[in-house]
C-alpha positions as CSV (number, residue, x, y, z in Angstrom):
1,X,58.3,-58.2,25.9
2,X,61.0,-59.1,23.2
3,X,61.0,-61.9,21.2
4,X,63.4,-64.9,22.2
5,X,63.2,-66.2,18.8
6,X,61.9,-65.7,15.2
7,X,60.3,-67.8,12.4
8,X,61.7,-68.7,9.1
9,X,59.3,-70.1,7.1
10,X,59.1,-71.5,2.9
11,X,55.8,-71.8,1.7
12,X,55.1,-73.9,-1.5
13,X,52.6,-72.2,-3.9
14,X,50.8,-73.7,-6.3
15,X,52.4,-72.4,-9.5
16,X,55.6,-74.3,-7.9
17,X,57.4,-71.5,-6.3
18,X,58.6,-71.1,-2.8
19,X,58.5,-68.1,-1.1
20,X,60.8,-67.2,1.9
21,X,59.4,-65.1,5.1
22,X,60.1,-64.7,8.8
23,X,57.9,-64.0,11.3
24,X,57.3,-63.8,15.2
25,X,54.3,-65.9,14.8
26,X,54.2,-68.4,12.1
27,X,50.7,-69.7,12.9
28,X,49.3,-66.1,12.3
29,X,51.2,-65.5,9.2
30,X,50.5,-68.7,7.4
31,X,47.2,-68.2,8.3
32,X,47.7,-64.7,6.4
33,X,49.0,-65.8,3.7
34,X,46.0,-68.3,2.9
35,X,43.8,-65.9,3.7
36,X,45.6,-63.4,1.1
37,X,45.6,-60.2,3.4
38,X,47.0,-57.1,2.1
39,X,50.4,-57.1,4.1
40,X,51.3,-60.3,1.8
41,X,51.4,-59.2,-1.7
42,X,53.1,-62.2,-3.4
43,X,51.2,-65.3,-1.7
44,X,47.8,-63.3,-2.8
45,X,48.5,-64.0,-6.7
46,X,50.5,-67.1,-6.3
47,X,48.5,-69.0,-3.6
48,X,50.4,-71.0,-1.0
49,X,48.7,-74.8,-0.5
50,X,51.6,-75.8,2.1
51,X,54.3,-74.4,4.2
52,X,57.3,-76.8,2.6
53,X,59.4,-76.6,5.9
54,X,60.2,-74.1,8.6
55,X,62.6,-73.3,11.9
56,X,62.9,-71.1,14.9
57,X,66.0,-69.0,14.9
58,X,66.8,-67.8,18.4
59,X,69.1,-65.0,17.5
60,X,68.3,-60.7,16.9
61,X,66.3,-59.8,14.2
62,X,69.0,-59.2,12.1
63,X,70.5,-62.2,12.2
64,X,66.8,-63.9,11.1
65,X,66.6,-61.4,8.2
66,X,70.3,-62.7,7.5
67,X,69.5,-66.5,7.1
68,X,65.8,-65.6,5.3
69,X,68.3,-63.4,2.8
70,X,70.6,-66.6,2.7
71,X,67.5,-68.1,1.6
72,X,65.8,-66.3,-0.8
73,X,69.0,-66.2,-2.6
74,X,69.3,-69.4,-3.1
75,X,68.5,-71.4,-6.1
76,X,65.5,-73.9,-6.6
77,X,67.7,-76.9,-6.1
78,X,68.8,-75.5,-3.3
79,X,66.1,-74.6,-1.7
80,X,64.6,-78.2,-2.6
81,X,67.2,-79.5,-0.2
82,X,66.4,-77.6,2.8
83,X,63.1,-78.7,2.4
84,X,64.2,-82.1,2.2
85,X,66.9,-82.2,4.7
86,X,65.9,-78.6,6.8
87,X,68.8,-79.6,9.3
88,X,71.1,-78.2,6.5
89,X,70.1,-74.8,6.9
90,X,72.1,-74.2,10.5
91,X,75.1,-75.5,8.5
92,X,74.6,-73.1,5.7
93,X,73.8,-70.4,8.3
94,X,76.8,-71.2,9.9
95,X,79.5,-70.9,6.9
96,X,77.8,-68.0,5.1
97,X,77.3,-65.7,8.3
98,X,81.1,-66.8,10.3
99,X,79.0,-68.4,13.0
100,X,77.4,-70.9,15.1
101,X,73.8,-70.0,14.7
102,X,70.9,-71.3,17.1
103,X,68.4,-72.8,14.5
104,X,66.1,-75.1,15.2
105,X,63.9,-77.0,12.4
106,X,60.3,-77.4,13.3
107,X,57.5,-79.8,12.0
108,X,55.3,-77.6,9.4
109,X,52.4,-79.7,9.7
110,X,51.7,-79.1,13.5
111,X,52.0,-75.0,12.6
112,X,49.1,-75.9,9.7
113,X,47.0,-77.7,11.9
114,X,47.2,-74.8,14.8
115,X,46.5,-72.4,11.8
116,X,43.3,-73.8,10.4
117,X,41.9,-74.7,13.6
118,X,41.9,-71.1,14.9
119,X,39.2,-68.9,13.8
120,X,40.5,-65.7,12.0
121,X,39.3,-63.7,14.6
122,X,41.5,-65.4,17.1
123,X,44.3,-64.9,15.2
124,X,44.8,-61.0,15.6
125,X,45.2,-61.6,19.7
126,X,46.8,-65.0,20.1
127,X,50.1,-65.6,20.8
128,X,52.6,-68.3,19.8
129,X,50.8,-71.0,20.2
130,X,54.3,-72.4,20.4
131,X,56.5,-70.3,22.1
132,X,56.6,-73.0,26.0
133,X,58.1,-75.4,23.5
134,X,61.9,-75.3,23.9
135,X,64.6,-75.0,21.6
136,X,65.5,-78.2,19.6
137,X,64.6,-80.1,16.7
138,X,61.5,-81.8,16.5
């Protein structure tokens, strides 16, 4: 089954820096990341504590891989604001990619708390724990 919609995610590491990802399943991936598995190479030496914000993007894959790009190319002060005010992404979005994009911000603790409370063996089979929760900002 395709995916109606992909995660963009910031994590907040300790030494201060943010990394950018996307995923189909953020509670998986964060879960990953603390975990330090060997598909996420720089969230094993700089260890993420937090994910600082995240959305849902319901557009193709290429589209997500777009806005994560927008992203990661941003500056600190920039990316400070999105996690401040993560409704500013879909306007970013929106004037760097020439249209109206369908992104959704999300609440990053309610992914962390469906993360830790999973056992890592869980993980590897269960879906979205998300995905019946309809477009729209929460």
């Amino acid at each position: 089954m395709k995916t109606a919609y992909f995660w963009i995610y910031m994590l907040e590491c300790e030494n201060g820096s943010y990394y950018t990802g996307y995923t189909t399943n953020l509670v998986r991936r964060f879960r990953q990341h603390l975990e330090g598995s060997a598909n996420v190479r720089y969230t094993r030496s700089h260890r993420p504590f937090r994910i600082a914000q995240c959305w849902r993007i319901y557009e193709p894959v290429g589209c997500a891989l777009k806005v994560e790009r927008l992203i990661k190319t941003g500056g600190r002060k920039a990316k400070d604001k999105l996690v401040h005010e993560p409704s500013r992404l879909k306007t970013m979005a929106a004037a760097k990619l020439g249209s109206d994009i369908r992104v959704f911000t999300f609440e990053p603790a309610d992914v962390e708390r469906a993360s830790r409370d999973l056992a890592l063996d869980e993980l590897r089979d269960t879906p979205d724990p998300f995905a019946s929760i309809p477009p729209g900002d929460r």
